[in-house]
C-alpha positions in Angstrom: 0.0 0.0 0.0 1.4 3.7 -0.9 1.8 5.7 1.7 -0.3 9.1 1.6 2.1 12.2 0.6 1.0 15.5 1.9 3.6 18.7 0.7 3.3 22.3 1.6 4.2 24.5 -1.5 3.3 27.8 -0.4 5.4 29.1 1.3 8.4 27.2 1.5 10.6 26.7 4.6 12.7 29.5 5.3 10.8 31.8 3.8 10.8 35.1 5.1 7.3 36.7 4.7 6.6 40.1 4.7 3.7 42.1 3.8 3.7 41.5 0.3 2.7 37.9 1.1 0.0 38.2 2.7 -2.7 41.3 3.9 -0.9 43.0 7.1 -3.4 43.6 9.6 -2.5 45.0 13.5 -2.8 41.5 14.7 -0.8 39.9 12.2 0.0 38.7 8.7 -2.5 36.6 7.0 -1.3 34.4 4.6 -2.6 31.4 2.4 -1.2 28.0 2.5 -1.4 26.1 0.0 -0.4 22.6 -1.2 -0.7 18.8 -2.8 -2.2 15.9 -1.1 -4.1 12.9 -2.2 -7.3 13.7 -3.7 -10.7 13.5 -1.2 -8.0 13.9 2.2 -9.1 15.7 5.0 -6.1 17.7 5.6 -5.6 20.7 8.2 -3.1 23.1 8.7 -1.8 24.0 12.1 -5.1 22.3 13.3 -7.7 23.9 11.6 -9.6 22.0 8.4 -8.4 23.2 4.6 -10.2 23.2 1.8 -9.4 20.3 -0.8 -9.9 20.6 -4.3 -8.7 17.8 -6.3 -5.1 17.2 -5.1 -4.4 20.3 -3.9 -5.3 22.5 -0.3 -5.5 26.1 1.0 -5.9 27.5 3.9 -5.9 30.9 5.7 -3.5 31.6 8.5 -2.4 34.7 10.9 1.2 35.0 11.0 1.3 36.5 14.6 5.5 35.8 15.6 8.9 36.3 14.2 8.9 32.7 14.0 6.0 30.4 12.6 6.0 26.3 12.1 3.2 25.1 10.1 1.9 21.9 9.8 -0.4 20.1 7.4 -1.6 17.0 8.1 -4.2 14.2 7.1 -5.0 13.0 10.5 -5.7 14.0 14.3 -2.5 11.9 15.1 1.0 12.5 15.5 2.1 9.9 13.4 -0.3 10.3 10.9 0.7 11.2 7.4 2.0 15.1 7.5 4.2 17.9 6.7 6.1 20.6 8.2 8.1 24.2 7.4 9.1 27.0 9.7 8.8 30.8 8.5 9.7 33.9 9.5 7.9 37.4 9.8 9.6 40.4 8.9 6.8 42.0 10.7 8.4 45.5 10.6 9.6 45.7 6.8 10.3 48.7 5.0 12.4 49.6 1.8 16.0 49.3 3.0 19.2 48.8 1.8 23.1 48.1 3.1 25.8 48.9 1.7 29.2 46.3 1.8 32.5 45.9 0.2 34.3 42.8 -0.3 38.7 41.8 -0.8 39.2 45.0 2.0 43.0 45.2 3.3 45.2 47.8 1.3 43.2 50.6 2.8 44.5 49.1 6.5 47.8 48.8 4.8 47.6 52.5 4.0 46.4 53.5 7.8 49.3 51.2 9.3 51.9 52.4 7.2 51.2 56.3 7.6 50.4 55.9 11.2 53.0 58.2 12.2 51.1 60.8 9.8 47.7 60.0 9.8 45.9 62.0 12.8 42.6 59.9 11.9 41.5 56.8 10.0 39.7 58.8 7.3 43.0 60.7 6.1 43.2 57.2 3.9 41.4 58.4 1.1 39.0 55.3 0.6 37.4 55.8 4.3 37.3 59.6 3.4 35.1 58.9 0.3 32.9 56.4 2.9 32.9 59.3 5.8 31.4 61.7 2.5 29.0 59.5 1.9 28.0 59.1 5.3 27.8 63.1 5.8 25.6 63.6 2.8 23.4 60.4 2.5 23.7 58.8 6.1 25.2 55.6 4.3 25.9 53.1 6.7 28.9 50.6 5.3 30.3 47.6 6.1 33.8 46.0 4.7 34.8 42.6 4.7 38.4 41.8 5.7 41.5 39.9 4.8 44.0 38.9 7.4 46.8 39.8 5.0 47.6 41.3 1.4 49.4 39.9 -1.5 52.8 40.9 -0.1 53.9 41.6 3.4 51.3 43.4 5.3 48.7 41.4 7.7 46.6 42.6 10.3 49.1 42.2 13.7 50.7 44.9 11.7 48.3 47.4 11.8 48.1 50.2 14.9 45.3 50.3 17.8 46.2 54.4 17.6 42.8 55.0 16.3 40.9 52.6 18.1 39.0 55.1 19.9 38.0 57.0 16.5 36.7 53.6 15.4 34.5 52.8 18.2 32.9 56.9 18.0 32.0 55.6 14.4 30.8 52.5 15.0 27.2 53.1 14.6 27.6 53.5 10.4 31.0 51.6 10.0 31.8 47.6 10.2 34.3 45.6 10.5 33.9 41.8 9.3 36.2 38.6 8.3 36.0 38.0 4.6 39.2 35.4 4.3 42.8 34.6 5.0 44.1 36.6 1.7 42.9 37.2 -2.4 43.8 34.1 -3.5 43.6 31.6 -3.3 40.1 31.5 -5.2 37.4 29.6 -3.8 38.9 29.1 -0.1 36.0 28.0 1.9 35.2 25.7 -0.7 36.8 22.9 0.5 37.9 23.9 4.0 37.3 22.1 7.3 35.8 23.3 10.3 38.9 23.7 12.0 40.3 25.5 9.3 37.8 28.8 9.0 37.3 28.5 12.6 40.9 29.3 13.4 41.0 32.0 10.7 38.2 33.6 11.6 39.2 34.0 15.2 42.7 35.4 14.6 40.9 37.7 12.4 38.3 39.4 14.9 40.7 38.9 17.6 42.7 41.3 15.5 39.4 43.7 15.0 38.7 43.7 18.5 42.2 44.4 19.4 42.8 48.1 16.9 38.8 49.3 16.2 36.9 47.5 19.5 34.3 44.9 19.4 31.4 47.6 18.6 32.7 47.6 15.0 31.9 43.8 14.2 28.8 43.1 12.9 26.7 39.5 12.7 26.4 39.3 8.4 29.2 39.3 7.0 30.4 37.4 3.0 32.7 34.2 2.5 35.4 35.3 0.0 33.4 33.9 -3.4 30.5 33.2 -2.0 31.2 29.1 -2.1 31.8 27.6 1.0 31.6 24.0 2.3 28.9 23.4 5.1 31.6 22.9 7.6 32.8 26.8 6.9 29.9 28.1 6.8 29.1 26.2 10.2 32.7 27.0 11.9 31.3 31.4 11.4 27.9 30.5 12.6 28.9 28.8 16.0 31.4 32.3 16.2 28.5 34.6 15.8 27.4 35.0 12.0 24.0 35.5 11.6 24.0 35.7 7.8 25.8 35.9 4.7 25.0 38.2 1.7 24.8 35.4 -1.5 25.7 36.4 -5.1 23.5 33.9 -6.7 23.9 33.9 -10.3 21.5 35.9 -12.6 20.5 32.4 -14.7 20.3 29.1 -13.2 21.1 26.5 -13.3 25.0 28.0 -14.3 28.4 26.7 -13.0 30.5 27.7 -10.8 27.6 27.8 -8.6 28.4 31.1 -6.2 25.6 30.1 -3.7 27.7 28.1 -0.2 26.9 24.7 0.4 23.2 25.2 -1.1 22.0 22.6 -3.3 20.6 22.9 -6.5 17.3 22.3 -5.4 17.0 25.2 -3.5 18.8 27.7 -4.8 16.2 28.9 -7.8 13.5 29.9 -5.1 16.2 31.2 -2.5 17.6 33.8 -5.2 13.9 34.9 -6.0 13.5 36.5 -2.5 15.2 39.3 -0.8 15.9 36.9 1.9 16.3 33.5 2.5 16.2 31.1 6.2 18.3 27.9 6.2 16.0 26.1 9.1 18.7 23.3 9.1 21.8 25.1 9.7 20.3 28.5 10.9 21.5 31.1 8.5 20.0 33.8 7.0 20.4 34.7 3.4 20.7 37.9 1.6 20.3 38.2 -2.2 22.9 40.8 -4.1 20.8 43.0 -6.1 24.5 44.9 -7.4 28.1 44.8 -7.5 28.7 48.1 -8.5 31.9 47.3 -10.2 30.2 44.6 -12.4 28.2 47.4 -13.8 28.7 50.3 -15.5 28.1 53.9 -14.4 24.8 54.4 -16.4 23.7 50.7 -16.2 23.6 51.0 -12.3 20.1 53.3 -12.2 18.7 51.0 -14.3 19.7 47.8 -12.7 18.4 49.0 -9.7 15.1 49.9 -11.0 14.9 46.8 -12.3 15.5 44.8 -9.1 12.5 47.5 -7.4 10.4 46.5 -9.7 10.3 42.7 -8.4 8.1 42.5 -5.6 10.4 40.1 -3.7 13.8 42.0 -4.5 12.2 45.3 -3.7 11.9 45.7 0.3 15.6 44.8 1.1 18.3 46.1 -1.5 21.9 44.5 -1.0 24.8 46.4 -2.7 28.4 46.2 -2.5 31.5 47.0 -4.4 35.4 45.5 -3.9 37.6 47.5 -2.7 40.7 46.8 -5.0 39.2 48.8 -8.1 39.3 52.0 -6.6 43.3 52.5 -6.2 45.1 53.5 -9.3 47.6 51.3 -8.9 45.4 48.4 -9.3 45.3 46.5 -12.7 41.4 47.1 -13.2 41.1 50.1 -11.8 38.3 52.0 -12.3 38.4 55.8 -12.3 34.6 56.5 -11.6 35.0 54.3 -8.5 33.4 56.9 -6.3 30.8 57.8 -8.9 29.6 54.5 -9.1 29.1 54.0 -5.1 27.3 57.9 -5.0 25.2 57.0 -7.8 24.0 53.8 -6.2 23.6 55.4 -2.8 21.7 58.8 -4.6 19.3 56.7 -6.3 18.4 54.4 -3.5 18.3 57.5 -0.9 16.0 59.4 -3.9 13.9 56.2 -4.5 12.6 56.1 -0.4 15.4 53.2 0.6 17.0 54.0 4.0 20.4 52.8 4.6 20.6 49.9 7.5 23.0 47.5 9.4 21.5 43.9 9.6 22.0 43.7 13.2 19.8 46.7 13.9 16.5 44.9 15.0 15.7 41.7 12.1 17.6 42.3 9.1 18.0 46.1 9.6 14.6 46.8 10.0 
């Protein structure tokens, strides 16, 4: 005899709903769950009786928490045939965005060597163009760390002078790990456990020790954006909340820039501002722009384009690496700064606030 199957396709587990899923009212969200089953089953969802039509079932529900498990089952019993998600509620969503940058180390490299000069951090002129942004827009940013550059700087190297001067501008700038160094590409890929967790802890031991713990910040991005279950894991259990994910524009496409997430999950995930992994606990942020992937007068557009998508229009997630601003770089791109003040103009002009994901659920 074939056992009865029961699925719940709407929504998935680990979706993060919000109030374009549902009608937001001050008791709740109400949402519609929907799903297969065998045709003529009685099924209910969190206890209360669905309609069936054919093979398939929907049912109202008030979303009343940040978390949610829903169950739909065929029977009064536990062991009866059944099946079960967890959600989350974004209960306070609003148009948002956060700005990060990726392959950071030569601007500490610049700091540590003109220490003796330098009477503050944003003499370097790459935390000067951040600190202008920050006067005229209120742009929060965030920059993802190496523990040492291509030659013979690393971060024991650089100062604590200006520790103080970090912490006073903590509130808007972040400090996160990001890897041990450029290349090799690919590091978490393959890497154990142990391996990310020791680099990861002599690299906020390092933060701590010259900015103060109130720069670090609980998102942060693997060098990549591939990582092994294990990495990913070893900067959980340290405190990482979530990464920000480049998933590809078409799928299904190779090399697949999305962690450990399999295949199977992936083309819904990158749909969606935000994504829950209920196994391993770790939220997921879609890119909506790397601003040095696109050109100066594409970047409006590609951001209008990504507003225009319901589900990539609440939470915006831009970032640039820092290499291509320095001259001395091999792809270095003059209109570095334009690029990041465009993006930041339009998003400020278009309603979106600027945010740090730690600042109540997902910045908002």
């Amino acid at each position: 005899m074939n056992e009865i199957r029961i699925q719940i396709t709407s929504p998935h587990d680990g979706d993060i709903l919000n109030f374009l899923d549902g009608r937001q009212t001050p008791s709740g969200l109400m949402i519609e769950v929907s799903g297969e089953c065998p045709p003529g089953s009685e099924v209910r969802v969190n206890g209360r009786r669905a309609r069936v039509s054919g093979a398939t079932f929907t049912a109202p529900l008030l979303i009343v928490g940040e978390l949610t498990r829903l169950r739909a089952n065929t029977g009064p019993r536990a062991e009866d045939p059944h099946h079960e998600i967890k959600v989350l509620w974004d209960r306070n969503c609003f148009k948002r965005y956060r700005f990060s940058t990726d392959d950071n180390i030569w601007f500490l490299r610049d700091l540590a060597q003109n220490a003796g000069s330098y009477k503050s951090i944003f003499d370097t002129p790459y935390l000067s163009m951040w600190k202008r942004l920050r006067d005229t827009y209120g742009t929060s940013v965030q920059h993802n760390i190496y523990w040492q550059d291509e030659a013979d700087f690393s971060l024991p190297q650089m100062p604590d002078k200006f520790k103080a001067e970090w912490q006073d501008n903590a509130d808007w700038l972040k400090l996160a790990y990001h890897a041990l160094a450029n290349e090799p590409a690919y590091p978490h890929e393959n890497a154990t456990y142990e391996e990310i967790a020791g680099v990861y802890e002599n690299i906020i031991g390092e933060i701590v020790r010259f900015a103060g713990e109130e720069v670090l910040t609980s998102f942060t991005t693997l060098h990549w954006g591939r990582a092994s279950r294990d990495a990913c894991r070893a900067v959980r259990d340290r405190g990482i909340r979530g990464l920000a994910c480049p998933y590809p524009d078409e799928w299904p496409t190779e090399p697949h820039i999305a962690y450990y997430l399999p295949s199977e999950v992936i083309p819904h995930a990158q749909t969606r501002d935000y994504w829950w992994d209920t196994e391993e606990d770790l939220l997921f942020t879609a890119y909506d722009i790397n601003c040095n992937n696109v050109s100066l007068e594409d970047i409006p557009k590609r951001l209008a384009g990504r507003a225009a998508e319901p589900h990539h229009s609440q939470l915006m997630e831009v970032m640039i690496h820092e290499q291509y601003f320095y001259p001395f770089y091999s792809h270095h791109l003059p209109d570095y700064a334009d690029r990041v003040e465009t993006c930041v103009r339009w998003l400020t002009e278009n309603g979106y606030k600027s945010v740090q994901h730690d600042e109540g659920f997902l910045g908002a």
